[in-house]
C-alpha positions in Angstrom: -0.3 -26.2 -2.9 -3.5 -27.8 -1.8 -2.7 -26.5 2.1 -2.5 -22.7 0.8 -5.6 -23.1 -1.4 -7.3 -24.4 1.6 -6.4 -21.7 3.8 -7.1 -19.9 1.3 -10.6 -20.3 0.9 -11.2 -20.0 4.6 -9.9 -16.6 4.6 -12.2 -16.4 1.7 -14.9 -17.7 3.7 -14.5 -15.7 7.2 -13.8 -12.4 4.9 -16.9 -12.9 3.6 -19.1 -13.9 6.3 -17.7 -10.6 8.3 -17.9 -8.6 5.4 -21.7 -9.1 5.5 -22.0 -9.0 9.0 -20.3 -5.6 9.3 -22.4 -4.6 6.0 -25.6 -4.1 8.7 -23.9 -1.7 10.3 -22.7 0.3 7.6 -24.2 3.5 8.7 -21.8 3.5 11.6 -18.8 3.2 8.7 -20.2 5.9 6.8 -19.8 8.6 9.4 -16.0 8.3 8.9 -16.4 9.2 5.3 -17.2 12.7 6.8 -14.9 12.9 9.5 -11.6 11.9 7.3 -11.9 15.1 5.4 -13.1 17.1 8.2 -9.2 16.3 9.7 -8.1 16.9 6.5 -9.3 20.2 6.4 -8.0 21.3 9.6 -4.7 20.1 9.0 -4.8 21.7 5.5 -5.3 25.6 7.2 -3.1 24.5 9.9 0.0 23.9 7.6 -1.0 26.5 5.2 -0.9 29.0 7.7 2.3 27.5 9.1 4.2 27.5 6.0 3.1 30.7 5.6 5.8 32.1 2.5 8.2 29.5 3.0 8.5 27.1 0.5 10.0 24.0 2.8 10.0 22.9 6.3 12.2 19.9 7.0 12.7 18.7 4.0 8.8 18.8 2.9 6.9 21.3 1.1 3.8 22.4 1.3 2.3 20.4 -1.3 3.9 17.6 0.1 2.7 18.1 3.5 -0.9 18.2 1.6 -0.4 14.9 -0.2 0.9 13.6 3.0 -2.5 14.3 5.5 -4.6 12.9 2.6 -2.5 9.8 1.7 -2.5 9.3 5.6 -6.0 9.5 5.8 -7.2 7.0 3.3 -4.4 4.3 4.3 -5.9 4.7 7.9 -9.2 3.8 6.0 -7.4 0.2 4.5 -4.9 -0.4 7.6 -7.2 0.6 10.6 -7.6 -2.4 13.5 -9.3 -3.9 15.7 -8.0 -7.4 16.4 -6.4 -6.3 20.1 -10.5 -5.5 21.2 -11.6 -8.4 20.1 -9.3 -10.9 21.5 -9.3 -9.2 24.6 -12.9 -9.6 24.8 -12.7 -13.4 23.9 -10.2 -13.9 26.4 -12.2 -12.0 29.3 -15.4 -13.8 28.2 -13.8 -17.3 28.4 -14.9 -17.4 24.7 -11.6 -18.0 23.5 -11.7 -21.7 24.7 -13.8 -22.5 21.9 -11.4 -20.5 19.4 -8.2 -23.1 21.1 -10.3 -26.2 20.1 -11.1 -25.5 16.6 -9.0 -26.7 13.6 -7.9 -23.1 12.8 -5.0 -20.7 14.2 -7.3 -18.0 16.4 -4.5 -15.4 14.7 -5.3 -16.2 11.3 -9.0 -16.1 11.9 -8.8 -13.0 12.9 -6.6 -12.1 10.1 -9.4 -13.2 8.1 -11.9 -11.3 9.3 -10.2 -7.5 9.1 -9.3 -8.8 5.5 -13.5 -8.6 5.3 -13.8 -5.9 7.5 -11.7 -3.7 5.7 -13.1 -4.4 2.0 -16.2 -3.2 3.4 -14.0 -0.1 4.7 -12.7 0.4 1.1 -16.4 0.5 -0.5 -17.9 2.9 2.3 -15.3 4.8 3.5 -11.6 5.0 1.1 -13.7 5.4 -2.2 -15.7 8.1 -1.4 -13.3 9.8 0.9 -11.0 9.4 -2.3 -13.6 11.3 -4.4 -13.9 13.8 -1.9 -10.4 14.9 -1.4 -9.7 14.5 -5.3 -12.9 16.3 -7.0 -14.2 18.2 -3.9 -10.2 19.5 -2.8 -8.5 19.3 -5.8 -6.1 17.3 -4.1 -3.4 15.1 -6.4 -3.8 11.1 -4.7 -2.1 9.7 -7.4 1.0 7.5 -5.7 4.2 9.2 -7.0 5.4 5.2 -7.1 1.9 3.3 -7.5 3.6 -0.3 -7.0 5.9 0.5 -4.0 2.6 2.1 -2.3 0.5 -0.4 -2.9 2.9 -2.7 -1.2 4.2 -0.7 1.6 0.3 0.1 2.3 -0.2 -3.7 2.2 3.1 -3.9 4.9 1.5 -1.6 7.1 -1.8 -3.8 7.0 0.1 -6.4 8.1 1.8 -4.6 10.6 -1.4 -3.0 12.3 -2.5 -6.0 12.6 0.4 -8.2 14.2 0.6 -5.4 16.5 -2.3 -4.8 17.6 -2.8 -8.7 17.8 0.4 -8.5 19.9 -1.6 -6.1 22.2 -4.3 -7.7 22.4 -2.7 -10.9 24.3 -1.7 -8.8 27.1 -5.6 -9.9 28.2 -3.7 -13.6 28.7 -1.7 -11.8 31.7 -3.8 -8.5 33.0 -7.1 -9.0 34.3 -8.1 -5.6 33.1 -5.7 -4.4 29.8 -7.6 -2.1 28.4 -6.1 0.6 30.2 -2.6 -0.7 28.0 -4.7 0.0 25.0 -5.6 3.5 25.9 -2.3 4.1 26.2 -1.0 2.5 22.7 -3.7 3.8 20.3 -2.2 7.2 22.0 1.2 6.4 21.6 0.5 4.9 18.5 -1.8 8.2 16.9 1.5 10.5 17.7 4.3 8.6 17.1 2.9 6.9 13.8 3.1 10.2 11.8 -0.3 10.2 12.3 -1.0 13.8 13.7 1.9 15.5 12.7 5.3 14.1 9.9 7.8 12.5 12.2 10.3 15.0 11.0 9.2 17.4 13.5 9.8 15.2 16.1 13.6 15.9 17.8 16.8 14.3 15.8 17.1 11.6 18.8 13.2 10.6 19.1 13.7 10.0 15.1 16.7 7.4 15.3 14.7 5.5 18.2 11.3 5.5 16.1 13.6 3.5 13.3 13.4 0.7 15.5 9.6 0.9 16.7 6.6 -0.3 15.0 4.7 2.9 14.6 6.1 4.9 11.4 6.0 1.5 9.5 2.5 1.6 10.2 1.6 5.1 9.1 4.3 7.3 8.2 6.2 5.0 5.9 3.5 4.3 3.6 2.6 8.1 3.4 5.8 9.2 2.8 6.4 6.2 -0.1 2.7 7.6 -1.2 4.7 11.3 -1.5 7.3 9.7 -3.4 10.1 10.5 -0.8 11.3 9.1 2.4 13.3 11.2 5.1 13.9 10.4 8.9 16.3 11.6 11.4 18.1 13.3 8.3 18.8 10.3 6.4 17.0 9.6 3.0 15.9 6.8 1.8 15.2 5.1 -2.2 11.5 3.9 -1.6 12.6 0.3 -2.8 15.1 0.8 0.5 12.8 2.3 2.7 9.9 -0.4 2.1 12.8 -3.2 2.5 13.0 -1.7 6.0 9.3 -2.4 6.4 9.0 -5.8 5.5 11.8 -6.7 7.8 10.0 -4.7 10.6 7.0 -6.9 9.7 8.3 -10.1 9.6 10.3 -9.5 13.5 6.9 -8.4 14.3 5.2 -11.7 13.3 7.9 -13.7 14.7 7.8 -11.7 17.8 3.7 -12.6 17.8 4.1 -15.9 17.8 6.7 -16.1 20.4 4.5 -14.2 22.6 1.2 -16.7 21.4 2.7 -19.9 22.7 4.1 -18.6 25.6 0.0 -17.0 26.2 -1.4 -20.2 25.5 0.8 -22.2 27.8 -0.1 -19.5 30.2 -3.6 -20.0 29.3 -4.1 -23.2 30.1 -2.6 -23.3 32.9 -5.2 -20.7 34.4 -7.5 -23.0 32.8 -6.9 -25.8 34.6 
């Protein structure tokens, strides 16, 4: 009990110190409140115009689709990442040495500080956006099933960031990785039911994207948000579909620290 209140209240601590930190650069945070319902706009003409008089397109309707693009947008606000930058620039900086002789797991650090960063995320940039697409749209952003989305929001937290931590390690192996995170954040923006549902993706692409990271860290918690879940025509209860999650997330955080101690034996090795 006393180790978990302790590590508690270091989380505490480094969520607040970056909360401030971050705070001086708020402006910068801001600007998203303006481009979230700017993409939200376009994709609301877009589908509008392709639904057209139909009342469904697989499986969703046109409301749906709506609630969809907003719920996706505001769990980007609460989920987005940035863990794989920063440890790749610790490791290329050699500043990471100091991170390996300090009395606290680098990985949970870091944890820490998006816990910060993304409170300050929710005060400049979820809550307004939120007013915006509610009052200003007269959009619905009330969770069909409040408790199962707040959880399968707080799963893809978890999984953004054990992810992108994951990525961020390659800089243990490649002496120039960023080029690897071009290519995820791309992969990861169209295969995370972020531009477009995953439904419209072919029958075969859906089945493999069961066993990927990428809807659970998007699509899943927007679809839960809708009150539905459908992939590669099979439907899911929410309470299933979320199970799925938290299993994805917990083979994703054993699968981090696999690749941590292997990176660290690898690290010191260089380092010697």
């Amino acid at each position: 009990m006393k180790y978990i209140q302790h590590q508690f209240e270091v989380m505490k601590a480094v969520a607040f110190v970056t909360y401030k930190e971050w705070s001086a650069y708020r402006t910068h945070s801001m600007v998203s409140i303006f481009v979230g319902p700017v993409y939200f706009i376009v994709q609301y003409f877009i589908w509008t115009a392709v639904y057209g008089g139909r009342t469904e397109i697989n499986g969703m309707n046109l409301s749906q689709m709506i609630a969809y693009f907003g719920a996706s947008t505001l769990i980007g606000y609460l989920t987005m990442d940035f863990a794989d930058w920063n440890l790749q620039m610790l490791i290329h900086t050699g500043k990471f040495l100091t991170f390996a002789m300090r009395p606290i797991h680098h990985r949970f650090f870091a944890f820490s500080q998006k816990v910060g960063h993304r409170f300050l995320g929710m005060v400049v940039e979820f809550i307004p956006c939120y007013i915006i697409l509610t009052f200003l749209f007269g959009v619905d952003m009330v969770p069909k099933r409040i408790g199962w989305t707040v959880l399968s929001i707080a799963l893809a937290f978890l999984m953004n960031f054990y992810v992108h931590y994951i990525l961020g390690m390659t800089a243990f192996w490649f002496v120039q990785s960023s080029g690897i995170r071009r290519v995820f954040d791309l992969l990861s923006g169209v295969f995370s039911g972020a531009f477009i549902p995953l439904v419209f993706f072919p029958l075969w692409l859906q089945k493999l994207l069961f066993f990927l990271p990428f809807p659970y860290m998007s699509y899943v918690p927007a679809m839960v948000f809708t009150g539905s879940f459908n992939l590669a025509g099979i439907s899911m209860s929410i309470p299933v579909i979320v199970g799925c999650q938290g299993i994805a997330v917990v083979c994703t955080m054993m699968l981090s620290e696999l690749i941590y101690k292997a990176s660290i034996r690898h690290f010191n090795g260089v380092g010697a």
